[in-house]
Structure formats: C-alpha cells, structure tokens
C-alpha positions in Angstrom: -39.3 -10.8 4.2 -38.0 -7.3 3.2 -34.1 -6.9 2.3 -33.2 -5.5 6.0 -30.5 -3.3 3.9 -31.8 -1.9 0.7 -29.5 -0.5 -1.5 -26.6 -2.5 0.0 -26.4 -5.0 -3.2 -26.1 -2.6 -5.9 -23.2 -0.6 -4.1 -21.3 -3.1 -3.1 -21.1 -5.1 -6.5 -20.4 -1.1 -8.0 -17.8 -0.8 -5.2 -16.3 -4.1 -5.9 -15.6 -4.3 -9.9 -13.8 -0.9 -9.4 -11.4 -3.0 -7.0 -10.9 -5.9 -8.9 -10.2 -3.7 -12.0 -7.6 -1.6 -9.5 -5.7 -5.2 -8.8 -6.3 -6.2 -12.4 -4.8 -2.8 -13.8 -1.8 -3.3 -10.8 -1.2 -6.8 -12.1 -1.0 -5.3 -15.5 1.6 -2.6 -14.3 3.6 -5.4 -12.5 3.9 -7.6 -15.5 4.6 -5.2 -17.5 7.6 -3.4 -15.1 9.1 -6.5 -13.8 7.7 -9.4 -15.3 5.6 -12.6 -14.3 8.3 -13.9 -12.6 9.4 -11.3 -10.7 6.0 -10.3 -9.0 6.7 -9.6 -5.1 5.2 -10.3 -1.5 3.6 -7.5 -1.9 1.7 -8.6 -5.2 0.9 -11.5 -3.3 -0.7 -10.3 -0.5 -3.0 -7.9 -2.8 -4.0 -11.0 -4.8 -5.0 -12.8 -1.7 -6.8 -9.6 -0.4 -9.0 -9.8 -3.7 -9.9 -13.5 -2.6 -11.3 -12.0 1.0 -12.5 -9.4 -0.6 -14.5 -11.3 -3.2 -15.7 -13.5 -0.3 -16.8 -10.2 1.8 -19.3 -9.4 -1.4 -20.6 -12.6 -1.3 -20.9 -13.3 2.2 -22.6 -10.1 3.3 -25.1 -10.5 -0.5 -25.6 -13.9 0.7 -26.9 -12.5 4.4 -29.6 -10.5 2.5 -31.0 -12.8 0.3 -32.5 -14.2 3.3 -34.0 -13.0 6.7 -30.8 -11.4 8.1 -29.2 -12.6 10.9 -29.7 -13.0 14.5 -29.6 -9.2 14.9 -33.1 -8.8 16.1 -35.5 -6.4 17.2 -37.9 -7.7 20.2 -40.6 -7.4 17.5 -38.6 -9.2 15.2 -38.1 -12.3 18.0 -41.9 -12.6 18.3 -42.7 -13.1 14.8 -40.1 -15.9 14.3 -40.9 -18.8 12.6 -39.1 -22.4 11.5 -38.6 -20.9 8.0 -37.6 -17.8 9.0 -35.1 -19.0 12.2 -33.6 -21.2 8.7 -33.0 -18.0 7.1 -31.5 -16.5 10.3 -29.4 -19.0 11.2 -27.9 -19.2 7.1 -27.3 -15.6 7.3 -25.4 -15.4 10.7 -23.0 -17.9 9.4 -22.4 -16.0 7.2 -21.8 -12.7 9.2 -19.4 -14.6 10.9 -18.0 -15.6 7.7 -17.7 -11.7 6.6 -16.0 -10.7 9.6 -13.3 -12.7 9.0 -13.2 -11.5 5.7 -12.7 -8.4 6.4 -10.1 -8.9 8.8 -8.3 -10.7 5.6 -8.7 -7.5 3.3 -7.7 -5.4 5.7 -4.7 -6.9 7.4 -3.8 -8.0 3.5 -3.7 -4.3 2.5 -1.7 -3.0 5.8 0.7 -6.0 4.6 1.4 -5.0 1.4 2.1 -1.3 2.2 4.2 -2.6 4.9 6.3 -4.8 2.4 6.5 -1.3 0.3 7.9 0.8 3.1 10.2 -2.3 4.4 11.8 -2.2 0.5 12.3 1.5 0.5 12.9 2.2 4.2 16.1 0.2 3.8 19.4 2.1 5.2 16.4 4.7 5.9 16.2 6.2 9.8 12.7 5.4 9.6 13.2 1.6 9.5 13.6 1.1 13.0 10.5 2.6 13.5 8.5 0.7 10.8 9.9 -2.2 12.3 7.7 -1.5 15.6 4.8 -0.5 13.4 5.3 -4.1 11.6 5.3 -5.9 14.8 1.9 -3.8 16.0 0.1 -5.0 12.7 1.1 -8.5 13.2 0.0 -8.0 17.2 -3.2 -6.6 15.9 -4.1 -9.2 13.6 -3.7 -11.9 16.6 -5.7 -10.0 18.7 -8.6 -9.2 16.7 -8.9 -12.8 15.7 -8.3 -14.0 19.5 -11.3 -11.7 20.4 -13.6 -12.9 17.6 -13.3 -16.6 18.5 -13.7 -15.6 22.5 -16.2 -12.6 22.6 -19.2 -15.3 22.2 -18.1 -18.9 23.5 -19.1 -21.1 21.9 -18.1 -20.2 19.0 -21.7 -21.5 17.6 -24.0 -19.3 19.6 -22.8 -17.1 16.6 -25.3 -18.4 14.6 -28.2 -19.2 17.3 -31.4 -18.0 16.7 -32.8 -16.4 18.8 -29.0 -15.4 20.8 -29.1 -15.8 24.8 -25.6 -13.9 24.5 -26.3 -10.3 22.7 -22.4 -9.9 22.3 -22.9 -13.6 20.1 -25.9 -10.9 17.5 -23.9 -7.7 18.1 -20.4 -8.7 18.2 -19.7 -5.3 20.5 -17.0 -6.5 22.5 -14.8 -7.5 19.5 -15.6 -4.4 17.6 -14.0 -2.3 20.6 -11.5 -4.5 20.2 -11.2 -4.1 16.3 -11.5 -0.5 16.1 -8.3 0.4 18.5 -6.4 -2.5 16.8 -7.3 -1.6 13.5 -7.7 2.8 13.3 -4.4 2.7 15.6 -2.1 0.4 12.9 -4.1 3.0 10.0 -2.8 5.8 11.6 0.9 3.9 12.0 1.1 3.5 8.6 0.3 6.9 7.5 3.2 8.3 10.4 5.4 6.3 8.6 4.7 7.2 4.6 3.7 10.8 5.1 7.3 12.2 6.6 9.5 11.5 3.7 7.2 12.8 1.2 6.7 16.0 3.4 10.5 16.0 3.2 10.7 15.5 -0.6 11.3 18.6 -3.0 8.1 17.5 -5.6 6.3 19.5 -8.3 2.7 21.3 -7.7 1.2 18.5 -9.6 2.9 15.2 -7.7 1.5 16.7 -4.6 -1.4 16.8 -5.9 -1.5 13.4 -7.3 0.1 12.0 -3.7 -2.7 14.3 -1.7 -5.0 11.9 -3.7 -3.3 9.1 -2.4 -3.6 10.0 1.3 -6.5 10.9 1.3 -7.9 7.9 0.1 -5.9 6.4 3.4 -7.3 9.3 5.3 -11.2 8.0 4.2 -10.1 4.5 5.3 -9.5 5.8 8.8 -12.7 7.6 8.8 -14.6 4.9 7.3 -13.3 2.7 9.9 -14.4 4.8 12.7 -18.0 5.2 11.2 -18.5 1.6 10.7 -17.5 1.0 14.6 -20.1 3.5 15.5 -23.1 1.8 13.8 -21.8 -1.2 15.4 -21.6 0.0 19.2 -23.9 3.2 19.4 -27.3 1.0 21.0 -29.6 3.9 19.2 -27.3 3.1 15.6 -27.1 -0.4 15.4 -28.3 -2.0 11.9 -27.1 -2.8 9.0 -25.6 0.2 8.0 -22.6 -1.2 9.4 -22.2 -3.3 6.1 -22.1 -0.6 4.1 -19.5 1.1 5.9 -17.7 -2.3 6.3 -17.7 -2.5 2.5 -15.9 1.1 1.8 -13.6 0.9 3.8 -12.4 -2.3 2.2 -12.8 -1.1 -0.8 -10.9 2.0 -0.3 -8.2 0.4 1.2 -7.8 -1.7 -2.0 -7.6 1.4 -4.2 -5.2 3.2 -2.0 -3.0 0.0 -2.0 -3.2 -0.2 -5.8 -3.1 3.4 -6.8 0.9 3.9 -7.1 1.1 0.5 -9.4 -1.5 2.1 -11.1 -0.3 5.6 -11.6 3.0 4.2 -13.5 0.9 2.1 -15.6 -1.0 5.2 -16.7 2.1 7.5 -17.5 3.2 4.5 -19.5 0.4 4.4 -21.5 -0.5 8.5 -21.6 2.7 9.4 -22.0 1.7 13.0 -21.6 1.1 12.5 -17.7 4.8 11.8 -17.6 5.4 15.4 -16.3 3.1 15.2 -13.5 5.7 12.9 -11.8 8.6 15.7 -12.6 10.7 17.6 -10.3 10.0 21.1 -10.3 13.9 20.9 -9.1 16.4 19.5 -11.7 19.8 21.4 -10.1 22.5 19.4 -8.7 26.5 20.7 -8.2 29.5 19.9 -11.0 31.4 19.2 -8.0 29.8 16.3 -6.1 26.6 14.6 -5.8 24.3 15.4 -2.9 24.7 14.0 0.4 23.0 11.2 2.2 26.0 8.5 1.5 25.7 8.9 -2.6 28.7 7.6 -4.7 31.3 10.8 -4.7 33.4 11.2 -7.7 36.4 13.2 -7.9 38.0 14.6 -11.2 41.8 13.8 -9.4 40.9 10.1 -8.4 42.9 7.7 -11.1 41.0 6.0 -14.1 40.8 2.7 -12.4 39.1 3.6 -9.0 37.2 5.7 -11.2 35.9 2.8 -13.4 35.7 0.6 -10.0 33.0 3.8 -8.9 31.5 3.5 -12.2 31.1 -0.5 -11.7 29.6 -0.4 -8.3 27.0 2.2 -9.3 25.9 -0.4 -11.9 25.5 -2.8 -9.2 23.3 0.0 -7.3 21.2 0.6 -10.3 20.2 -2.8 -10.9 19.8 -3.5 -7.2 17.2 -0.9 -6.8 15.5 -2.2 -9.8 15.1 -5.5 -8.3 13.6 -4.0 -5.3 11.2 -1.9 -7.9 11.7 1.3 -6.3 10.3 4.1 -8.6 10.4 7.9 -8.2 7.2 7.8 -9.1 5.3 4.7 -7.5 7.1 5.0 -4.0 7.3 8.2 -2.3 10.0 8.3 -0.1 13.1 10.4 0.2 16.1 8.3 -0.1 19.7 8.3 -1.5 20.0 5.7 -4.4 21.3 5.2 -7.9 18.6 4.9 -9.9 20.3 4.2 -13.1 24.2 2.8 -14.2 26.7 4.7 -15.4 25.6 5.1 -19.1 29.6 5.0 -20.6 32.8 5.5 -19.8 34.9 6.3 -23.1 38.2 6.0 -23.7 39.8 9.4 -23.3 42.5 10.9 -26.0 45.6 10.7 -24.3 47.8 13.6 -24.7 50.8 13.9 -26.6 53.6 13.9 -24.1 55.2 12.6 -21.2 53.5 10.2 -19.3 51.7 12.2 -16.7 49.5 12.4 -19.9 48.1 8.9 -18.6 45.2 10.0 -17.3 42.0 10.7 -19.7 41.7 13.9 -20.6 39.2 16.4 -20.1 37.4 15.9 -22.9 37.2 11.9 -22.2 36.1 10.3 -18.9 32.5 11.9 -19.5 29.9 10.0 -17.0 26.2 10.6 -17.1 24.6 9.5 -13.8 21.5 9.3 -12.9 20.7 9.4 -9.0 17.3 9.8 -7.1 17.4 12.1 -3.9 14.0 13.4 -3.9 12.0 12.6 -7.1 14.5 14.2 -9.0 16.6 13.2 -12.1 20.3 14.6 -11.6 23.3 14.4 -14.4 26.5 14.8 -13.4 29.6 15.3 -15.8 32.7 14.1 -13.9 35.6 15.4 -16.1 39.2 14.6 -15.3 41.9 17.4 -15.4 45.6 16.5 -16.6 
C-alpha cells in the first residue's frame, strides 16, 4: 500500500528536531538566567508542549506506516480487505490520538505566552483586557475538546472501518469548531503583545529582530487557516492537512521559544548585544520619567532619601523574580530594573549644622530604570 502522504515523514522529523532544539536552547537560557529552581509556569507548560508535540510526530508517522485511516475514497472502500481494514483501523486511532495532540501543543503554547503577558502586564492598563483574552483561551480549549468527543458519538465510530458517520473520517464539524476557537484566541494574543511594542521607542535593529518574532505568530495564524481548509473544502480534503497540522505546531513552538532564545544568544555573542539597544538613551537630571517611577528630589532629607534608595532595591529584585528583560519581553512598562548601585557618605561641610545634609558632591545615585527598552542614569545630587 502506497504512503497516502509522501514526503510528510521527512519534514516533519526536520520540522521537529528544530523544536526540540528551540525548548532545549530555552531550557538552556532559563537555567542559565534564573536557575533550575527557579524555572516558571511558563517553562512548564513549553516542556509539556514538547511531550504533545513529540506524540503529534509519532502519531501522525505511525498513521503512515500503515494504510491510512478511515478517510476513504469510494474506490478505496471497494478494495478493502481484513489486512488492510487492520491497518485502517490502527491508523484512525491514531488520528484521533493526533488531534488531541495538537490541541495540547497548541493550547500549551497560547499558555505560556499568556503566563508571559500576565507577568509583565501587571499594574499595566492592558491587564484587564488579557484577563478576558485568558478566560477565552481557557473557553476555547473546553470547547474544542467538548466538540471532538461529541461530533462522532460514539466516540469509537472514530476508528470504524468503513465509517457510516463521514463527520467520524472527516472530523468537519469539529474543525469549524477548532478553527474559530483557535485563529480567534491567535489573533487575541497578538492584540495584546503587539500595542506596547508599537508604543516602545526601540532601535532599527530590535524591530527588526521583534518583526521576526510576529511574524512567525502571524505564519501560525495563516497556517491555521490553511490547515482548516484542506480539512473542510470537499474538492481539498487529504492528507495535506497533516502537513499543515505539523507547521503550525511547529511554528508555534519557535515563536514561543524565540525571546528565551534571543538572550541566550547575546550572552553567548556578545557582539549581538547592541541589537537589543535603545537608539534613545536621554532621560532629565530633574526627575525620572513618568508612569508612577520612583521620583527623587535633591531637597528631600538623607533618610527619606536612603528609604527611596531601599525600596528601589526591593523593585529591582522583584522584577528579577518575575524575569522581566528589556530584551526577552517586549512591553512598555515603568519598572526598576536594577538597585540603587551606592549611596556614599557625603563630606559634610565645615560649619553650622544646616551643613547636615550630604553635599553636592556626595549623595551620588546611579539608577537604572526601564521605560521603553531603554537604560537611563540618573545623578540625584543634593544641594546645601
């Protein structure tokens, strides 16, 4: 019996070790920035993404080892025989078992971005509406598996050879169903990244480097609709569909991985490093920038001035723990990104004692403080 999709088994297993080495290289960056221990739900849900993913290879390789499955021509129906209705029924099981798959590699994927833009959306306008996209994922991901187990009833006419029920071969009904459920939450999650980077003041080559990034999202959308036309166009219908099944997973797992994997290159090519650089390094000697920063005044007293100083080191190591990096996560939002570096001990005048304060020379500060991509220093200086 002839492979009913040539060419599918050498693409897929091509398409496949470039995602596993995309979640290897991101476990790599991970450990490396944070630390075994400190790995996050995000992490997590790419690592279990890789497991579906792994069992999408095999499932759909497995399928084509054999007859196919009970997607048959009329033709195809008359010639059937005990060995090959064998062969048939192994490989729908393992359709079925593919389309679950997917759903786990896909949904994984929207998770982890959405555990991303829940971390840096914090405090952010845009959280309220990420909150709704959240909730439409998770609706999504019910429904889709709600119409998988229901469109054919029961649940093993999936695997009957020859099918009385076409929707139990064709799975039509629950690709509708999949395609607005799954292009509508794509499209979500790009409304919600691509704002705050449009916002962002970022060099020539970071926007090139994030263009990359959604367009590979972009291709996932596409991909997605392709694949749901070779399943419910009657004159398109094949086996085609798996190949389009498998890119867009695949893509989806680069896209996911590609900012973990980014950092990991500028650590390790050190001369990428100023492709993640502001083409904007200007900032006032007066005040930070706006959006709720720390604001330091050169009149305010040495203690409430050290007290500022203390709770910006409590801001920089917060937003370490939540991993937020200029250059990983794109988003435009008002944090410290690094503690107050010293605070030294000013020469007090020689005087009276309205001398007390430090003097100009002294309270220097260097803070560090991300608005939009950009690395800001500030020298606070106290006046006698």
């Amino acid at each position: 019996m002839s492979n009913p999709n040539p060419g599918f088994s050498q693409e897929s297993w091509c398409l496949y070790g470039v995602g596993v080495a995309c979640v290897v290289l991101r476990l790599v960056s991970r450990i490396r920035k944070v630390g075994i221990k400190q790995i996050q739900v995000d992490d997590y849900f790419v690592f279990f993404g890789l497991f579906s993913y792994t069992l999408l290879c095999v499932a759909f390789n497995e399928m084509l080892k054999g007859a196919g499955s009970n997607l048959m021509t009329d033709e195809e129906v008359a010639q059937l025989t005990p060995q090959i209705i064998a062969q048939r029924v192994k490989g729908s099981k393992w359709v079925f078992v593919s389309e679950h798959a997917m759903l786990l590699t896909i949904w994984s994927m929207k998770a982890a971005m959405l555990v991303l833009y829940a971390r840096i959306t914090e405090g952010l306008m845009q959280r309220k509406l990420l909150n709704w996209v959240i909730g439409w994922v998770a609706l999504s991901f019910l429904g889709d598996e709600i119409a998988l187990f229901t469109a054919c009833l029961p649940v093993s006419h999936y695997w009957a050879v020859p099918v009385n029920n076409a929707q139990c071969a064709s799975y039509q009904y629950y690709q509708i169903v999949n395609a607005v459920f799954n292009i509508s939450s794509d499209i979500m999650l790009l409304a919600v990244g691509l704002p705050p980077v449009l916002k962002a003041r970022l060099s020539v080559q970071q926007k090139l480097v994030l263009t990359v990034v959604f367009g590979m999202g972009s291709f996932v959308i596409i991909a997605a609709i392709l694949r749901a036309i070779y399943c419910l166009v009657p004159s398109l219908i094949s086996y085609v569909y798996m190949n389009w099944y498998f890119r867009e997973a695949s893509v989806a797992i680069y896209v996911t991985n590609a900012p973990a994997i980014w950092v990991l290159l500028r650590d390790i090519f050190p001369g990428l490093h100023r492709l993640g650089q502001s083409s904007r390094r200007t900032t006032s000697a007066n005040k930070l920038p706006s959006h709720g920063a720390a604001y330091i005044t050169s009149q305010e007293p040495r203690s409430v001035l050290e007290k500022k100083a203390s709770w910006m080191r409590i801001a920089g190591r917060g937003y370490d723990e939540k991993d937020i990096d200029m250059d990983e996560y794109p988003i435009n939002k008002s944090h410290v990104t690094s503690d107050v570096s010293r605070v030294n001990d000013g020469q007090q005048g020689q005087g009276s004692q309205d001398d007390a304060s430090v003097s100009s020379q002294s309270g220097h500060l260097d803070i560090r403080r991300d608005v939009t991509f950009s690395v800001m220093h500030v020298d606070a200086k106290q006046n006698v």
